[in-house]
C-alpha positions in Angstrom: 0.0 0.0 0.0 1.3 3.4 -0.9 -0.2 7.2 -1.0 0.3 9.9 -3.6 0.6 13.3 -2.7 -3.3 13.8 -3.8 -4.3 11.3 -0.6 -5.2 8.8 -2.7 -4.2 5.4 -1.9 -3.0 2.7 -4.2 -3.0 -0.6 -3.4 -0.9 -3.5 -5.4 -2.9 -6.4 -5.8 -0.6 -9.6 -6.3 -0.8 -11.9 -8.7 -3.1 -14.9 -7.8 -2.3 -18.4 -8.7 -5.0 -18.6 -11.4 -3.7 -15.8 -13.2 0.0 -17.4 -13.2 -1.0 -20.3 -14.3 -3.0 -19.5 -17.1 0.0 -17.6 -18.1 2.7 -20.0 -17.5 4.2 -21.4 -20.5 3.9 -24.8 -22.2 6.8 -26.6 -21.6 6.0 -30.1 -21.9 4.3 -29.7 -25.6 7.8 -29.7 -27.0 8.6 -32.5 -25.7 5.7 -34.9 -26.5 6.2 -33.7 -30.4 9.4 -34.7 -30.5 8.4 -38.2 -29.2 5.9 -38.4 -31.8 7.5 -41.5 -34.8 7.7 -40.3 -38.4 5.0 -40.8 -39.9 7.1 -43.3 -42.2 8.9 -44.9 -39.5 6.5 -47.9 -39.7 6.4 -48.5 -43.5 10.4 -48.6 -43.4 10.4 -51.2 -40.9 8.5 -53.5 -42.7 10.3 -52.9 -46.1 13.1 -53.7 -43.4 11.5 -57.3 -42.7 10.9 -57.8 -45.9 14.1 -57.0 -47.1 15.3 -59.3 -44.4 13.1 -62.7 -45.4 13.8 -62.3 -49.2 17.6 -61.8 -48.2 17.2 -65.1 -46.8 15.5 -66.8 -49.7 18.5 -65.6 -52.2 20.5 -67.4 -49.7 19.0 -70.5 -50.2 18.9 -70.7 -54.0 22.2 -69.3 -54.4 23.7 -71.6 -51.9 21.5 -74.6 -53.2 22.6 -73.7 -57.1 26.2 -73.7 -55.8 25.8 -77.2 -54.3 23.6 -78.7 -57.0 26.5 -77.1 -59.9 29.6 -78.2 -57.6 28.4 -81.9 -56.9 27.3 -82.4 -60.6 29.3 -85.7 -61.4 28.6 -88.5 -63.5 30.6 -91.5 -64.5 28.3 -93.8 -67.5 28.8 -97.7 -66.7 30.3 -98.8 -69.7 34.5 -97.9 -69.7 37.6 -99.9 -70.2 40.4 -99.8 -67.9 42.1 -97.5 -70.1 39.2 -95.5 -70.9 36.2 -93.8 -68.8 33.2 -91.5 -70.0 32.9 -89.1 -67.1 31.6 -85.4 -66.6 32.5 -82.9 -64.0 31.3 -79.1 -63.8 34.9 -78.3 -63.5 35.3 -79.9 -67.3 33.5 -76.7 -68.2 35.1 -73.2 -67.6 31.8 -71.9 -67.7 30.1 -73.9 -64.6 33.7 -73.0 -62.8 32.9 -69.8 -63.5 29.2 -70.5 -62.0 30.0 -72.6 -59.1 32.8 -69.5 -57.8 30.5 -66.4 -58.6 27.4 -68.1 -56.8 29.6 -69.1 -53.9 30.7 -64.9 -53.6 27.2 -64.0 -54.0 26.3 -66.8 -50.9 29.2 -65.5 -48.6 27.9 -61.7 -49.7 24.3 -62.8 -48.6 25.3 -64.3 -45.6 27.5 -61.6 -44.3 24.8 -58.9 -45.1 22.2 -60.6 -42.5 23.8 -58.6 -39.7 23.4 -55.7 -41.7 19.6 -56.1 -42.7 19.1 -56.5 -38.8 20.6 -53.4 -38.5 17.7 -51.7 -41.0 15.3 -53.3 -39.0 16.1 -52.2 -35.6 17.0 -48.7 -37.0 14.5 -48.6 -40.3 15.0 -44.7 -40.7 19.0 -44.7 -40.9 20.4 -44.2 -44.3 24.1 -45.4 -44.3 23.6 -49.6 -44.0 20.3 -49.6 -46.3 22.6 -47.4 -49.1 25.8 -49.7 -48.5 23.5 -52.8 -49.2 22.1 -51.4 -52.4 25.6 -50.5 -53.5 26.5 -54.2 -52.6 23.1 -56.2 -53.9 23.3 -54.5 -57.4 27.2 -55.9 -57.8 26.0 -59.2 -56.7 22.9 -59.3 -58.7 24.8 -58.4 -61.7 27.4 -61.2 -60.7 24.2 -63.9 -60.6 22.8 -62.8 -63.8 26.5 -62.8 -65.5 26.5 -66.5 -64.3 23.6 -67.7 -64.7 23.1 -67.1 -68.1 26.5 -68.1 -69.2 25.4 -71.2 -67.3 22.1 -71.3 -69.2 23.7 -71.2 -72.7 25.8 -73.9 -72.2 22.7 -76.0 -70.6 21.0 -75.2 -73.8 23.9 -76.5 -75.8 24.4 -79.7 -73.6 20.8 -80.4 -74.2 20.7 -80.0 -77.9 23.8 -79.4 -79.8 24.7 -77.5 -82.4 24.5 -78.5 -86.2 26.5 -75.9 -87.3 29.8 -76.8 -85.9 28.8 -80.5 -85.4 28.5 -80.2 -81.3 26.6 -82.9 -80.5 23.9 -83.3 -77.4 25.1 -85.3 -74.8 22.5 -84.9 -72.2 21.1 -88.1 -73.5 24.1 -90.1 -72.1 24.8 -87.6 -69.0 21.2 -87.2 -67.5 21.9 -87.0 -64.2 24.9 -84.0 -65.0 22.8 -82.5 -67.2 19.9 -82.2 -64.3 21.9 -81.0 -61.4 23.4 -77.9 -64.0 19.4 -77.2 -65.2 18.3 -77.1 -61.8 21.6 -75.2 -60.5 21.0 -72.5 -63.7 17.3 -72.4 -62.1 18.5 -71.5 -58.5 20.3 -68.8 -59.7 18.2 -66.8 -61.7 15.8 -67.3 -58.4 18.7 -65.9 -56.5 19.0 -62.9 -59.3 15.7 -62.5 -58.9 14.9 -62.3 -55.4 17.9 -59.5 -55.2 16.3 -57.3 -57.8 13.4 -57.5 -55.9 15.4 -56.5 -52.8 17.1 -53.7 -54.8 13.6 -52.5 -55.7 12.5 -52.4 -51.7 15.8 -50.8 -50.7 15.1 -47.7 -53.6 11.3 -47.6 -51.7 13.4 -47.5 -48.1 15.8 -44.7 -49.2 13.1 -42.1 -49.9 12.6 -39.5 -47.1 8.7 -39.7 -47.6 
């Protein structure tokens, strides 16, 4: 309470609680938006599982073509002791070729698991989803290269050529000839399943 020199008197009213906290500010509105997910957050992870399972499929059929290629081995019944009819996917540069480029692309599959784990946990980080692009597109590539060299020469074991006098011999070698088709068939599967996972990982990368 004070006085003027006119005699009035003045009197300060304090603030009452009501007042201060109608005007007290929002403090705690900050922090719930920031603990609101991305809208997105949700869709990444399950391009994330996704990725994950079909990951795991390419390492099937490019581990079962490598098997089914590298254990192709036939010896026909009827040989001297001087002489043998025998075939071997290592008689073939080409299914060398196969049976080494689909046992990178199994190691590459294998070893990326860890990474896809990574995408799962953490669907919105950018740096392991972009490596594993970089990655699957080399190693699709590498599958395509192999399988269809693969498939050419399956083609040509089954039958021939006229032109240059190549006979078929798929009709003697059956059981080689079945293991490289179905090995040839696991690894355009494998090919496949990566440029599907390619495709999921370019849907992953974008910010909305």
């Amino acid at each position: 309470m004070a006085t003027d020199k006119s005699g009035e008197i003045a009197i300060n009213m304090a603030e009452t609680k009501a007042s201060a906290k109608g005007t007290a500010p929002l403090l705690n509105s900050s922090k719930a938006v920031a603990a609101e997910e991305p809208p997105n957050r949700g869709a990444k992870k399950g391009l994330a599982v996704g990725d994950f399972v079909l990951r795991l499929c390419a390492l099937g059929a490019a581990l079962g073509a490598t098997v089914a290629m590298g254990t192709a081995d036939q010896l026909l019944p009827f040989f001297t002791q001087f002489l043998q009819f025998e075939a071997q996917y290592d008689d073939f540069d080409t299914f060398r070729f196969f049976v080494m480029a689909l046992g990178i692309v199994s190691c590459y599959l294998l070893l990326s698991l860890p990474l896809s784990i990574i995408c799962i946990i953490r669907p919105l980080a950018t740096t392991p989803r972009l490596s594993l692009v970089i990655f699957d597109s080399m190693m699709a590539a590498l599958t395509i290269a192999a399988g269809s060299a693969s498939a050419s020469m399956v083609y040509l074991a089954h039958n021939g050529n006229d032109d240059v006098n190549w006979l078929p011999f798929c009709q003697q070698f059956g059981d080689f000839c079945q293991s490289a088709s179905g090995a040839v068939i696991g690894s355009l599967l494998a090919a496949a399943f990566l440029v599907i996972i390619i495709i999921l990982s370019a849907f992953a990368l974008k910010r909305n």
